[in-house]
C-alpha positions in Angstrom: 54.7 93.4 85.6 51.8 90.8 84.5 51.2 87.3 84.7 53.2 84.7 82.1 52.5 81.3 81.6 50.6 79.0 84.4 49.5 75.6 85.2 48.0 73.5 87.7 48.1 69.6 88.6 47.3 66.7 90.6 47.6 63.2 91.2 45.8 60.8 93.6 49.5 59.2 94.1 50.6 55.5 94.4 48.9 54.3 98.1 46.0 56.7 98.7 42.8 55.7 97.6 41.5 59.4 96.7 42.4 63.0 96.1 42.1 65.0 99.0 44.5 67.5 97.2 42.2 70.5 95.3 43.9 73.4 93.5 42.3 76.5 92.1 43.9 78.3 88.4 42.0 81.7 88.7 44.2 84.4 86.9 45.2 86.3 89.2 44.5 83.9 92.5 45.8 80.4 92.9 45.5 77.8 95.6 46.5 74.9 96.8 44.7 73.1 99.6 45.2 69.6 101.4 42.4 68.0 103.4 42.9 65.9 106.5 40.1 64.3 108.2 38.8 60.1 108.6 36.9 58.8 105.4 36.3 61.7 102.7 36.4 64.2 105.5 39.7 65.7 104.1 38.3 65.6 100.4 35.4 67.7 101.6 37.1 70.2 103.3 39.8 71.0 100.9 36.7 71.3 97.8 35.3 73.7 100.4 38.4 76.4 101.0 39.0 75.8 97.7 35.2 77.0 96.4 36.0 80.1 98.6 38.4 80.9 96.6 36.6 80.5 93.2 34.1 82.0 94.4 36.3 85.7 95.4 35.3 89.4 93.4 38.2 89.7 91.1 37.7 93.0 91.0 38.4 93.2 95.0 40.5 94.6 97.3 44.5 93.4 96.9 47.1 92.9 98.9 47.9 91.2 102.2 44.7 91.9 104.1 42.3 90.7 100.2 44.3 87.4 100.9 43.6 86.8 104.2 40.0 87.7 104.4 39.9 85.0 101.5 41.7 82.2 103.8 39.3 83.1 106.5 36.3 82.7 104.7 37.5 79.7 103.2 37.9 78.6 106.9 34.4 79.9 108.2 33.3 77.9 105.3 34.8 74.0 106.6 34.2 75.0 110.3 30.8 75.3 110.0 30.3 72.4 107.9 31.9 70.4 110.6 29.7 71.8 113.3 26.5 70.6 111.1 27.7 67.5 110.1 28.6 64.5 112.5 30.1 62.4 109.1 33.5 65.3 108.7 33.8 66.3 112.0 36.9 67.6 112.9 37.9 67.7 109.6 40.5 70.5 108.6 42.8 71.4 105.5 45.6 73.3 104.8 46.0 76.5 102.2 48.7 78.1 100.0 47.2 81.0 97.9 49.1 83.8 95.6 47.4 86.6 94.2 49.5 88.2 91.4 48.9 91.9 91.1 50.7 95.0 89.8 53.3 95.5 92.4 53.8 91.8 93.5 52.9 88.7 94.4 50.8 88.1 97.7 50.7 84.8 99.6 49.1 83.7 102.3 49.5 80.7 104.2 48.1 78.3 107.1 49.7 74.5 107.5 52.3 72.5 105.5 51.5 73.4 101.8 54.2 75.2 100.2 55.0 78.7 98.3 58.4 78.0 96.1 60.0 81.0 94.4 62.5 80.5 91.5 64.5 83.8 91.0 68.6 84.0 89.2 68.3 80.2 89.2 67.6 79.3 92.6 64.8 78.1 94.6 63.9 79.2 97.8 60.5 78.4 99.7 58.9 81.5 101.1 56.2 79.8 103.3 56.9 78.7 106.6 55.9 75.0 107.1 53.2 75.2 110.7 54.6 72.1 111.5 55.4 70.2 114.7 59.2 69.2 113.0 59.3 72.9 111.9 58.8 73.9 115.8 61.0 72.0 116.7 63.9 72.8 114.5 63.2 76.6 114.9 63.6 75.6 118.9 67.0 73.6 117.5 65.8 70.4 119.1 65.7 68.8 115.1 68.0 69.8 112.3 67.1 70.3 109.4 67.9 66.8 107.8 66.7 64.8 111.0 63.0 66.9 110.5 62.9 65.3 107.0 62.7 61.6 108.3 61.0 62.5 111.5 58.1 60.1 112.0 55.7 63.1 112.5 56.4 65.4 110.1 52.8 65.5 109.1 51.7 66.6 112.1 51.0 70.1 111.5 49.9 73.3 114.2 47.7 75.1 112.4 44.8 74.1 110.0 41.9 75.5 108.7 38.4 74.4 109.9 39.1 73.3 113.4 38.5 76.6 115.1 36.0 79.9 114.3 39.2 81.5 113.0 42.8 80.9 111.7 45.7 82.5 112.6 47.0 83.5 108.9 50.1 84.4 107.4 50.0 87.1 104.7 52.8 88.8 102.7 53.7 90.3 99.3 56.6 89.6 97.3 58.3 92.4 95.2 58.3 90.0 92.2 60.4 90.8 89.1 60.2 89.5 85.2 61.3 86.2 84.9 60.1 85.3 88.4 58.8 81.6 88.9 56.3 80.8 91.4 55.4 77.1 92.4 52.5 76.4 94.9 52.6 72.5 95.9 50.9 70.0 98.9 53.6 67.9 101.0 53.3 65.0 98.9 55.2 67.1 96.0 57.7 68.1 99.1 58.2 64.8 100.6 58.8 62.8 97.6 61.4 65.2 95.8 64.2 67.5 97.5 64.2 70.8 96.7 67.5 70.0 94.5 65.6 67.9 91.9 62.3 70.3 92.2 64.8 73.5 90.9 65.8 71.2 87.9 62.6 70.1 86.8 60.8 73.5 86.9 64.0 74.9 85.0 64.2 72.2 82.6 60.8 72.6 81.5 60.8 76.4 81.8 58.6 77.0 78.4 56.2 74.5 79.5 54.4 75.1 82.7 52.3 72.3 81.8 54.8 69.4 81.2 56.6 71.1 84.4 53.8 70.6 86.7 53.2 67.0 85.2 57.3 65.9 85.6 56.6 66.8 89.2 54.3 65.1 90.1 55.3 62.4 87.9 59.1 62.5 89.8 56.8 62.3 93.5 55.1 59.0 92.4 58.7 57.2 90.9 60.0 58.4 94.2 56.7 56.3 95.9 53.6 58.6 95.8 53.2 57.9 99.6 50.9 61.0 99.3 48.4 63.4 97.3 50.6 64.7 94.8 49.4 68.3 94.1 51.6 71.5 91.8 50.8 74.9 90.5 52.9 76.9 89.1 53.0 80.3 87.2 55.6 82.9 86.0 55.8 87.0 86.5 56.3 88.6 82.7 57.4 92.4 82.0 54.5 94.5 81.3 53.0 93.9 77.9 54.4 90.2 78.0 52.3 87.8 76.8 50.0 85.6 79.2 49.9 82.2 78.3 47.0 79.6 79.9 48.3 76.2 80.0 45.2 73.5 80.6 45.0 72.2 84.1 46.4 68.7 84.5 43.4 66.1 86.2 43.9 63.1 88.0 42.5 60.9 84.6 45.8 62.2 82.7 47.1 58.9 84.3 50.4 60.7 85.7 51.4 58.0 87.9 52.8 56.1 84.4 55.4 59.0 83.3 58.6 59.0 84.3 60.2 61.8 85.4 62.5 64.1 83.8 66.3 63.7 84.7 69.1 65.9 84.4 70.0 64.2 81.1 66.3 64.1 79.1 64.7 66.1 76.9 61.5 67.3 76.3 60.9 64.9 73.1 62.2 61.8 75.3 59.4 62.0 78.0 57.1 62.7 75.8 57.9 59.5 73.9 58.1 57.5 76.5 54.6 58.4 78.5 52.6 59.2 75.6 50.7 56.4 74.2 49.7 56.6 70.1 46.7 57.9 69.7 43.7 56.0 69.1 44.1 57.4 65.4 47.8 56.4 65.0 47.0 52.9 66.5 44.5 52.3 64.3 46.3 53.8 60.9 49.1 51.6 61.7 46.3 48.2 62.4 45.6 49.0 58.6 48.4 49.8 57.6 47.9 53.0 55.8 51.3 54.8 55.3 51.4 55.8 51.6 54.0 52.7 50.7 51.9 50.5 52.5 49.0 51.4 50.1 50.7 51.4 46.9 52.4 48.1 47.8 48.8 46.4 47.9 47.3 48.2 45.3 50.3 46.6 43.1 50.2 43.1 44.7 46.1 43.5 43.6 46.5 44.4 40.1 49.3 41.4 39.7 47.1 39.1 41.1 44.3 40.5 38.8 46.8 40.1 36.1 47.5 36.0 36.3 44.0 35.3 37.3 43.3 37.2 33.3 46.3 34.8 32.0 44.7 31.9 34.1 41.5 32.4 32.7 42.4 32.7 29.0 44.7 30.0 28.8 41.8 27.7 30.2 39.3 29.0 27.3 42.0 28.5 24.9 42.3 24.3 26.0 
């Protein structure tokens, strides 16, 4: 088993001012990561957990206990931060990491980010959300449906950088080829139901890259009421071939795409939130299709032509 085709993106959304969303594309470690915290408080501490995770030994240990050690250093990292300066204190974020390695997929987890996995056409999330709603429906005080329009259901338990250390969740997955793995912040979750999320990611199978970008692009026609952030990556058969797709940035003006329905293609999205190119707008300014050149070279030599007859017939007089 080894690691297919991946891509990563995210999207400041349609109300928030900035990105407080980061994401890490690391064969073989991913990440996502949402800040929380007044002014850019939450932006800092998400860059943070997410450095900690750029900055890991690939050559490291593996497995549940490699993961963890990561998300705890990543938390060590925005604690003390806060504790030294007054401008992000109490400033936290959440983490979603995978690590793909020979006999799986590892995930670890703290807060309301998300770990999707798409197996047999099906998607079922493999995180558990640390969420007050989530409490609450796991005490059966909420159902499932009621959690989803709860007022607070962005209140979440557990977070890194508030405390010296995190209470993590670590697991491996017995992936298989074929596998799909999506990593995602809430404002992917809250925006699109889990229905429309299956579709996309299917739809756009051979393109991780115009998958991640349909997401996010489905969150903000649904409102963008948050950070939009997705990063996703399939599980090949040994000897497959691995296939980097460029990460998506916040400048690729994803706000302006619609998303992809059950009844477009590919071609149609493209064409429809794709501008011309600088090039093609300026080759169709002049004109320069191959008819359009030989129709003015003709209308110049016919106009060449009667000034000649013009000109003769006056010396003539």
């Amino acid at each position: 088993m080894s690691l297919g085709a991946y891509a990563g993106a995210s999207d400041t959304g349609r109300t928030r001012r900035r990105n407080e969303d980061s994401y890490v594309v690391a064969p073989p470690l991913f990440c996502v990561a949402d800040g929380m915290g007044g002014a850019q408080a939450g932006e800092v501490a998400s860059r943070l957990a997410a450095a900690a995770v750029e900055d890991a030994d690939p050559g490291g240990p593996s497995g549940p206990e490699h993961v963890t050690a990561l998300i705890q250093e990543a938390n060590r990292r925005v604690y003390e931060r806060a504790s030294v300066d007054p401008t992000v204190s109490g400033m936290g974020t959440t983490m979603t990491v995978a690590l793909v390695e020979d006999d799986g997929v590892t995930i670890g987890h703290v807060g309301d980010s998300r770990a999707y996995l798409v197996r047999d056409g099906k998607l079922r999330q493999i995180t558990e959300d640390h969420s007050l709603v989530n409490e609450l429906v796991k005490s059966g005080k909420l159902s499932r449906e009621e959690a989803e329009q709860h007022p607070q259901r962005s209140v979440i338990t557990r977070a890194l950088g508030t405390d010296p250390d995190v209470d993590v969740d670590a697991f491996t997955i017995d992936a298989r080829p074929g596998d799909l793995f999506l990593l995602c912040s809430d404002g992917l979750t809250s925006m699109v139901d889990n229905g429309d999320i299956l579709a996309l990611l299917e739809q756009n199978r051979g393109d991780m890259k115009l998958a991640t970008k349909a997401l996010l692009a489905a969150a903000n026609r649904n409102g963008g009421e948050d950070n939009i952030t997705a990063v996703a990556f399939e599980v090949v058969a040994d000897g497959g071939d691995t296939v980097a797709m460029p990460a998506v940035r916040e400048d690729d003006t994803l706000a302006g795409m619609p998303a992809v329905g059950a009844g477009d293609t590919v071609e149609n999205v493209l064409d429809e939130s794709q501008p011309d190119s600088p090039e093609t707008q300026a080759a169709a300014r002049r004109g320069s299709s191959p008819g359009a050149r030989a129709r003015l070279v003709l209308t110049m030599l016919v106009l060449l032509a009667v000034a000649a007859v013009l000109l003769v017939w006056g010396l003539v007089r």
